[in-house]
N, C-alpha and C positions, 0 to 999 in steps of 0.2 A: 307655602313651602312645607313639604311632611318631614315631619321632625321624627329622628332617628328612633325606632323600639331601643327596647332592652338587650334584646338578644343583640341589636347593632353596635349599641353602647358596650356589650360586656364581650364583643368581637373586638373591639377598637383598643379599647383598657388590655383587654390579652395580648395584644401584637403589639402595643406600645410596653410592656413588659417585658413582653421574651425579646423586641429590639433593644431595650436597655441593660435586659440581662445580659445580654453579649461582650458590649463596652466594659460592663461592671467587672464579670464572670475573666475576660481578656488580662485586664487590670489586676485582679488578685492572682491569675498565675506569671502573673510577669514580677510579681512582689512578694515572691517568696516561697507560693505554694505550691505545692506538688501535684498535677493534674489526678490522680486517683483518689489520694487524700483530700481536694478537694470535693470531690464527687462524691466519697463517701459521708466524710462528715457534713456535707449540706443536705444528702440523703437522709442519714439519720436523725438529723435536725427535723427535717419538714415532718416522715414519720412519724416522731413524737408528739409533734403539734398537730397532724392531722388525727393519731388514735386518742388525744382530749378530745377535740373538737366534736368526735364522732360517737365518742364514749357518752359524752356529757350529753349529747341531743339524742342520741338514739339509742343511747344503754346494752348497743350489741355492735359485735363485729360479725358475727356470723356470716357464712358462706357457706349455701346450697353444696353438699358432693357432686352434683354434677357441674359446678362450678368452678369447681376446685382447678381440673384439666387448662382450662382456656383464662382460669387467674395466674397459672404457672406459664402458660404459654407469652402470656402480657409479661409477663414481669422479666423473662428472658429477654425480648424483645427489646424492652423497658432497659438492661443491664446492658445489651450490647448501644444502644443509642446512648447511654449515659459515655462509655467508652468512648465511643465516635463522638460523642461531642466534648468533652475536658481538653482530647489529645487534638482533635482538628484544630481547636482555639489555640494550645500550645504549639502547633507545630504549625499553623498557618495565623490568621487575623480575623479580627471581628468582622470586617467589613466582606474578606473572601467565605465564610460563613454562610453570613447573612444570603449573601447572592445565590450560593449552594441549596442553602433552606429556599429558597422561593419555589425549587423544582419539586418541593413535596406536594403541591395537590395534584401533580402531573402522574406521580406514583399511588397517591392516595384512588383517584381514578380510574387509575389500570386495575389495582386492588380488588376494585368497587366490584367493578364491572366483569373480571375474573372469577370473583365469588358470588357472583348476584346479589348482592346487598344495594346496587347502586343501578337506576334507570338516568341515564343523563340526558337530554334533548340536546342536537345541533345547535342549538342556543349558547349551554353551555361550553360546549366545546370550543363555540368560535369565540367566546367570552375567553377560556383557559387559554388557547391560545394566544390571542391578543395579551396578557398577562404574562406568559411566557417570552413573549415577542419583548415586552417592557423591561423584562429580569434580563435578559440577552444587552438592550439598552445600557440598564444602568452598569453591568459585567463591560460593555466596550468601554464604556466612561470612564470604570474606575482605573483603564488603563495602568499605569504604575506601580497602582496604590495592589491589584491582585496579584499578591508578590507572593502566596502563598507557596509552600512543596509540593511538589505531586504527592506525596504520602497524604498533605493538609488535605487539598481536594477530594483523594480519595475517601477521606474519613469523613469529611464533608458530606462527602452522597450519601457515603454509611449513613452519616446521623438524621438524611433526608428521610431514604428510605425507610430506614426503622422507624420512625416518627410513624409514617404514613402506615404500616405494617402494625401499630403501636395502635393507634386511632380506630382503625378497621377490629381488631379483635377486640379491645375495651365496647364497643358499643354494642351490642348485645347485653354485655353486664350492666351496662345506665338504664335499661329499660325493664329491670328487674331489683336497681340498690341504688342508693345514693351518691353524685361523686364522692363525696366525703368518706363513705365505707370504703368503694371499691379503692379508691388512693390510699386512705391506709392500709390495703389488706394488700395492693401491687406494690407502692411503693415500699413498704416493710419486708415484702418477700424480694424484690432487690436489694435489699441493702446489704442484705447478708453475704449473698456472695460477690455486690460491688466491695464491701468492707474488708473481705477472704484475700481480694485481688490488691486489694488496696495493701494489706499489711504491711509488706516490704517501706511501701515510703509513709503510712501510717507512722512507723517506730523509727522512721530517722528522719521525719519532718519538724523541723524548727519552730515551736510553734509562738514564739515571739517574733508578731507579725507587726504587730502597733493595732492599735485601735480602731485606727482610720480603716483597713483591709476587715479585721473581725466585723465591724461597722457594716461592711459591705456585703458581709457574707453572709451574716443576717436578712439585710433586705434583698438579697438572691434568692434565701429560701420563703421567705415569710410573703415576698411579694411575687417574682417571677415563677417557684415553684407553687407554694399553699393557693395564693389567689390565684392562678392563671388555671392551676389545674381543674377548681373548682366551675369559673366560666367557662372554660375552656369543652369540658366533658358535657354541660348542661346546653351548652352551642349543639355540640355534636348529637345529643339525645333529642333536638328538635330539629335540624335540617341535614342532619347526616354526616357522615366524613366528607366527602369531597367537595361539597359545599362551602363546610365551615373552611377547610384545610386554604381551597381558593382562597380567602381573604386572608392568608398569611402572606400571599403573593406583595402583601402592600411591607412588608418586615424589612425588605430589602434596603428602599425607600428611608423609612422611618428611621431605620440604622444606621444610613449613611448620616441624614441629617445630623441625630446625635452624634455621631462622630463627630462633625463639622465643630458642634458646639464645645465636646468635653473633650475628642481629642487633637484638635485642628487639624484635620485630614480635610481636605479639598472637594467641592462637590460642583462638576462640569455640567455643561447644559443637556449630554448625551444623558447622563443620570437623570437632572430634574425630567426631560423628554421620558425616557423610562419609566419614572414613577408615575406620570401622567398618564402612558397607555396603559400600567398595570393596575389603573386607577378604573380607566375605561372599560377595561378588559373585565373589575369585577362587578361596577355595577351592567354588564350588558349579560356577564352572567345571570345576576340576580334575574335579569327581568324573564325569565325561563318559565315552560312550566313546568307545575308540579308535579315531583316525582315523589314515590311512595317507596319507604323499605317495608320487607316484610316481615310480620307480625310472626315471632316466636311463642 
């Protein structure tokens, strides 16, 4: 039996994150905080940890002038999915989210293939579909439990779309800096004006939370945000956006499970069915051939 690479392990570790982030991220606005104020201050949390991080191994932030354009371009990108995702969680659920998110390698692919960055073979496609077909599954299953608002959904797609729109311009810059640079040099130029929008409930947010919620908000940034971004970028700088982005199709999946565990929300057979073809769906993708970006 072939035992998983690296790059599959640090696919797997990613999506079992940003699935947990959801629950976690759900949880602290339900307990007190305030969707922008959260945003901002876990922004400028990660920030600071990733300009050490990057200080201390590579004693530069620097950024190319011709780089500058399409690091402001990211980081806008970057500020409207941070929106779309604080206020979707607030105004919809973790689990309707999560379902939302599975539609991003569908967008990351149109992207692709709009820009020419992305060759995908018939392979792929009938793979993406079958994985879409899976995420449609586990969305009938949840039946009840998709209680979100149409505003939720809407901001939902927001936070797909920009994701996939997020992914497509950052990569060009992996293949010239480090993740670690470019997330602090995009995430730091987010913050500013996520923390500008933030202010209003920044200065009338309660910030006697308890321990238990700071607790968590910590391992939001340090593990869902610092680690994921880091696997997350060095995926996309070896198999491209829509490749990597497909294996988030499994997020849905993974998140309901955790739910089952941390928030006793119900998981029916049409979900487990679901997870199962979005499982099928990515390894038949995998087995494609290989497609090339092109060399800047």
């Amino acid at each position: 039996m072939r035992r998983p690479t690296t790059l599959e392990l640090m696919l797997l570790a990613t999506i079992g994150l940003w699935s947990l982030n959801l629950t976690v991220s759900r949880y602290i606005l339900t307990h007190g905080f305030q969707p922008l104020a959260y945003g901002s201050v876990r922004y400028a949390l990660a920030s600071g940890v990733f300009c050490a991080m990057t200080l201390t191994v590579e004693r530069s932030l620097r950024i190319a002038r011709r780089d500058v354009p399409l690091v402001l371009a990211a980081a806008g990108v970057l500020y409207v999915n941070q929106i779309g995702f604080v206020y979707a969680l607030h105004e919809s659920t973790a689990s309707v989210l999560a379902l939302l998110l599975g539609a991003t390698p569908i967008f990351a692919a149109i992207a692709g293939v709009l820009l020419r960055t992305e060759t995908l073979s018939g392979r792929f496609w009938s793979g993406a579909l079958l994985s879409f077909a899976g995420v449609a599954l586990v969305a009938l299953g949840a039946g009840d439990q998709v209680s979100g608002s149409f505003v939720g959904v809407l901001l939902g797609l927001l936070t797909a779309t920009s994701w996939a729109a997020y992914s497509m311009l950052i990569t060009p810059l992996m293949r010239r800096y480090s993740a670690s640079r470019i997330s602090t040099v995009v995430l730091s130029a987010t913050t500013v004006p996520l923390a500008l929008t933030a202010w209003p409930q920044l200065s009338s947010q309660d910030w006697s939370l308890g321990w238990e919620v700071w607790a968590l908000v910590l391992f939001a940034t340090l593990g869902p945000l610092v680690a994921t971004n880091v696997m997350w970028f060095r995926s996309l700088d070896r198999i491209g956006p829509a490749r990597a982005t497909l294996a988030a199709n499994l997020q849905p999946f993974v998140a309901a499970a955790i739910a089952v565990v941390l928030l006793s929300e119900s998981l029916g057979w049409l979900e487990v069915a679901g997870g199962l073809l979005i499982a099928v769906g990515i390894v038949a993708a995998r087995r494609r051939g290989t497609a090339t970006l092109p060399v800047e």
